[in-house]
C-alpha positions as CSV (number, residue, x, y, z in Angstrom):
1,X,60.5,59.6,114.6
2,X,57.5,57.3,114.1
3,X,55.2,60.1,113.3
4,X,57.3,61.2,110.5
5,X,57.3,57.4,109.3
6,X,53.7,57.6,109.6
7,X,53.6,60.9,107.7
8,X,55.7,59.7,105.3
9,X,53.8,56.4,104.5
10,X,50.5,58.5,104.6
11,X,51.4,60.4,101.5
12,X,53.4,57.8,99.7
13,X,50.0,55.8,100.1
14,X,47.8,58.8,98.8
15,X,50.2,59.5,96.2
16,X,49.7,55.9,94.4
17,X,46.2,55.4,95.1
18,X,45.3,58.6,93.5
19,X,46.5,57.8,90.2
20,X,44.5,54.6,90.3
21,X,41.6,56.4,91.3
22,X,41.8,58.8,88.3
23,X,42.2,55.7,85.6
24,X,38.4,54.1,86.5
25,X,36.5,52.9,83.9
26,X,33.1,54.5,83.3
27,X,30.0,52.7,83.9
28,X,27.1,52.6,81.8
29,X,23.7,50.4,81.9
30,X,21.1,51.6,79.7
31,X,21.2,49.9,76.1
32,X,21.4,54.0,74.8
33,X,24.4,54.7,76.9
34,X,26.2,51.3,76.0
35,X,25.7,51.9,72.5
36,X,26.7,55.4,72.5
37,X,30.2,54.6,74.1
38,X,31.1,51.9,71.6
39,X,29.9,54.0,68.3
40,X,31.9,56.7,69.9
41,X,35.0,54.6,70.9
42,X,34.6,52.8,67.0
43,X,34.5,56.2,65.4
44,X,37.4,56.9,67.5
45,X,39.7,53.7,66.4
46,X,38.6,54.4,62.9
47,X,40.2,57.5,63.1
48,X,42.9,57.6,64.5
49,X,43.6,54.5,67.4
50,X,44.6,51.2,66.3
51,X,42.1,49.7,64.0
52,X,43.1,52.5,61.8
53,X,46.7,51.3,62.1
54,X,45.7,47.9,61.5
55,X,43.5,48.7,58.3
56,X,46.5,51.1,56.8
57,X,48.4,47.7,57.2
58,X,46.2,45.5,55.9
59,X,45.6,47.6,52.7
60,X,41.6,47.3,54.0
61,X,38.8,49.0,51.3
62,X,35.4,48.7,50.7
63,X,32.6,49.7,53.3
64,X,31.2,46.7,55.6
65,X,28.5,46.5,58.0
66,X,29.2,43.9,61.1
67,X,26.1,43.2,63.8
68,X,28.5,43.3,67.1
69,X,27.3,41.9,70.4
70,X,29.2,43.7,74.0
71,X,28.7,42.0,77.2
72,X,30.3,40.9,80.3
73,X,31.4,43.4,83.4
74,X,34.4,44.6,81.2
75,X,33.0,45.4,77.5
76,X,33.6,42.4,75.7
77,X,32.7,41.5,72.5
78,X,30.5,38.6,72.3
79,X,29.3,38.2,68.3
80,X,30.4,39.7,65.4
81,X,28.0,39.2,62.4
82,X,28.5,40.6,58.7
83,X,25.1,42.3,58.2
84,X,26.5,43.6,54.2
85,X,29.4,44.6,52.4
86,X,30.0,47.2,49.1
87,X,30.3,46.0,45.8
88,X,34.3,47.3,46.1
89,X,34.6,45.0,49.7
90,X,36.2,41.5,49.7
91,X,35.0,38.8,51.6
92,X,38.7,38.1,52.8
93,X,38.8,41.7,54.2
94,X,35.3,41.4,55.9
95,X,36.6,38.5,57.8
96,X,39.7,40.3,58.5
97,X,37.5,43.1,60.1
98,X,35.5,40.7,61.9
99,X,38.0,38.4,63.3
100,X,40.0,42.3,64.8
101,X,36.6,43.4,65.9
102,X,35.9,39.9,68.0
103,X,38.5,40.4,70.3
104,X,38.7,44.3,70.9
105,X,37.5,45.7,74.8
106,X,35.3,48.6,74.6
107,X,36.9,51.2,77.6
108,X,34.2,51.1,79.7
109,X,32.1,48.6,82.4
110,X,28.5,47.8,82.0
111,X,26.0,45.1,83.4
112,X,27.5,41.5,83.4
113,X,24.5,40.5,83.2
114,X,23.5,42.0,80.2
115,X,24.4,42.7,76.6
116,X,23.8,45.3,74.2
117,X,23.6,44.5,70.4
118,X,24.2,47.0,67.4
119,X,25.3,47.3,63.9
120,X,28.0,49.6,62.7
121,X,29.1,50.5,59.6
122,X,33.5,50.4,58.7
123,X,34.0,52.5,55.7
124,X,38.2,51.9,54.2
């Protein structure tokens, strides 16, 4: 009987760690493969995720180009800074953007040590 419990416990254990396994985030440390996983993860979220949601809500238009700063062990943004804006683009929405943008988490793990800067461009 305390083999089987054994057993048992073996592949409830392997059976929940595996899952967890599968769910890792990746982890990149070059500034190209940093930046390449957040313009690909922005494109992505402009899209179709949830800053697509958001801007359908918020009525958002005009293009606007933001200067974002990721750091930290967990893809955090740092700075966001408006680099320029179209002529249609309010200054209300730019914030908007910027203020959303500030506290996303890019899905991936890089350098604590270490941040990556670089522009890109929102187009409503």
């Amino acid at each position: 009987m305390n083999i089987f419990l054994r057993i048992t416990f073996l592949f409830f254990l392997v059976g929940i760690l595996n899952p967890t396994m599968a769910q890792k985030k990746p982890y990149y440390n070059t500034q190209d493969q940093v930046v390449e996983a957040a313009l690909l993860h922005l494109n992505s979220e402009m899209n179709s995720g949830s800053l697509h949601e958001w801007a359908a809500e918020q009525s958002m238009e005009g293009t606007y180009t933001l200067s974002i700063t990721i750091g930290g062990k967990k893809g955090e943004v740092l700075t966001v800074r408006p680099v320029s804006r179209s002529d249609d683009g309010e200054i209300m929405q730019q914030n908007a953007i910027k203020d959303y943008v500030k506290v996303m988490r890019f899905p991936f793990k890089m350098p604590k040590d270490k941040s990556y800067q670089f522009e890109y461009e929102f187009k409503f």
